[in-house]
Kinemage of the C-alpha trace (Angstrom):
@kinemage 1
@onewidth
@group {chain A} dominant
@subgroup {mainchain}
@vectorlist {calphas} color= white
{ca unk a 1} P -0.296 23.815 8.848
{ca unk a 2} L 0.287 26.587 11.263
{ca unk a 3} L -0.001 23.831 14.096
{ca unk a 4} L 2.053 21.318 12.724
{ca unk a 5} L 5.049 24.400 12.157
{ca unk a 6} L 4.268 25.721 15.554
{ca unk a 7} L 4.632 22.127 17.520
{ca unk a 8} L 7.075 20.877 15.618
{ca unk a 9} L 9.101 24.065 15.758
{ca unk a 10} L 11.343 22.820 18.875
{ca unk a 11} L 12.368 19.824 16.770
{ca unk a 12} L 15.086 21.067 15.371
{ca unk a 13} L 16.647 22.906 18.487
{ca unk a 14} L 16.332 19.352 19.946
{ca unk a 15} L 18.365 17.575 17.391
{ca unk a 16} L 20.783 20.341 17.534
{ca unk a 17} L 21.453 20.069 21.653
{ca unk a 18} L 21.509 16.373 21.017
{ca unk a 19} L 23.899 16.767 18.576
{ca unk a 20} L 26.399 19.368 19.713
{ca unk a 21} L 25.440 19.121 23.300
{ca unk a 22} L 26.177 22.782 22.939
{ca unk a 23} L 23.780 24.171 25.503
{ca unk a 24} L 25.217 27.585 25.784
{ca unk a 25} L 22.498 29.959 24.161
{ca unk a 26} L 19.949 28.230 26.019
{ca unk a 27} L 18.366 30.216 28.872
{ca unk a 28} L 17.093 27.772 31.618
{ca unk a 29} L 14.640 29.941 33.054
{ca unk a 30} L 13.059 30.347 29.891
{ca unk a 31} L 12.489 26.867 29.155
{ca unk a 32} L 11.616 25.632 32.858
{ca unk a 33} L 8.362 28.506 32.539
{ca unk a 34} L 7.627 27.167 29.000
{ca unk a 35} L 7.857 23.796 30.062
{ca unk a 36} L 5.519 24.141 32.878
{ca unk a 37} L 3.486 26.635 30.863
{ca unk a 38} L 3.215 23.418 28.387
{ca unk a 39} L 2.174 21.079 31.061
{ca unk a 40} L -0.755 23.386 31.998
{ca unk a 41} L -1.847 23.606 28.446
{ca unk a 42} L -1.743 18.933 28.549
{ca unk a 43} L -3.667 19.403 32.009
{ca unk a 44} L -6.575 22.335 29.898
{ca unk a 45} L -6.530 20.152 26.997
{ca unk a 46} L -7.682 16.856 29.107
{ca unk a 47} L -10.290 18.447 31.101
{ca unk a 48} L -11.623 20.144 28.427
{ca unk a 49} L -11.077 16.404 26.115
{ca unk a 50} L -9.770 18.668 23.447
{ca unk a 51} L -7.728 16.095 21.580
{ca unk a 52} L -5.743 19.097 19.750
{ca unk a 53} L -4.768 21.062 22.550
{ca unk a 54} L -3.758 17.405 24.754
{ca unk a 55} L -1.458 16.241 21.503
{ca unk a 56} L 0.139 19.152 20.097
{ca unk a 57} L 0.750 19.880 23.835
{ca unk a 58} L 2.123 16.307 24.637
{ca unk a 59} L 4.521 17.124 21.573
{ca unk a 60} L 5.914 20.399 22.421
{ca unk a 61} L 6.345 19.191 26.066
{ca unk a 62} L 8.298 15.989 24.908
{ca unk a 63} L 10.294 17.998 22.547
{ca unk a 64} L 10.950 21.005 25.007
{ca unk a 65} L 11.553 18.976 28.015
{ca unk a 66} L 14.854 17.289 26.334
{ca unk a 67} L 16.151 20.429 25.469
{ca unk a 68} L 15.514 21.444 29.496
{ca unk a 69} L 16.717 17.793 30.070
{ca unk a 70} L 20.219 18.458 28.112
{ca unk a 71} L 20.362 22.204 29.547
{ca unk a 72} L 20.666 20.972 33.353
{ca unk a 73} L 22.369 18.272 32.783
{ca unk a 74} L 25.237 20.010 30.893
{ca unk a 75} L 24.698 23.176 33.122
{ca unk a 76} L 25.577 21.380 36.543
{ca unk a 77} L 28.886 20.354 34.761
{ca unk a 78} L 30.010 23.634 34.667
């Protein structure tokens, strides 16, 4: 359970962005580290073949990454 709430935690920050396209309170510094942090965690998980670490990994990333996505795309507008 505590996996599942902690991967799936971005989910609704994502649908919110999408949403509003409301970027403001988002600090893109913060989620470029976290998002590479994330990658490194996908790159441990495969070379150790830990199935748990790889997937809940691949989900944050995905989930993370369009919230980075929306955050420099709407931040280059300004």
């Amino acid at each position: 359970m505590a996996a599942a709430l902690t991967t799936f935690s971005f989910l609704p920050q994502m649908l919110k962005v999408i949403k509003t396209k409301n970027i403001e309170g988002i600090s893109l510094g913060m989620y470029s580290m976290f998002v590479f942090g994330v990658f490194l965690w996908r790159i441990y998980g495969y070379g150790k073949s830990d199935m748990a670490i790889l997937l809940s990994n691949l989900i944050i990333f995905t989930l993370a990454s369009v919230i980075l996505f929306y955050k420099i795309k709407y931040f280059a507008k300004k």
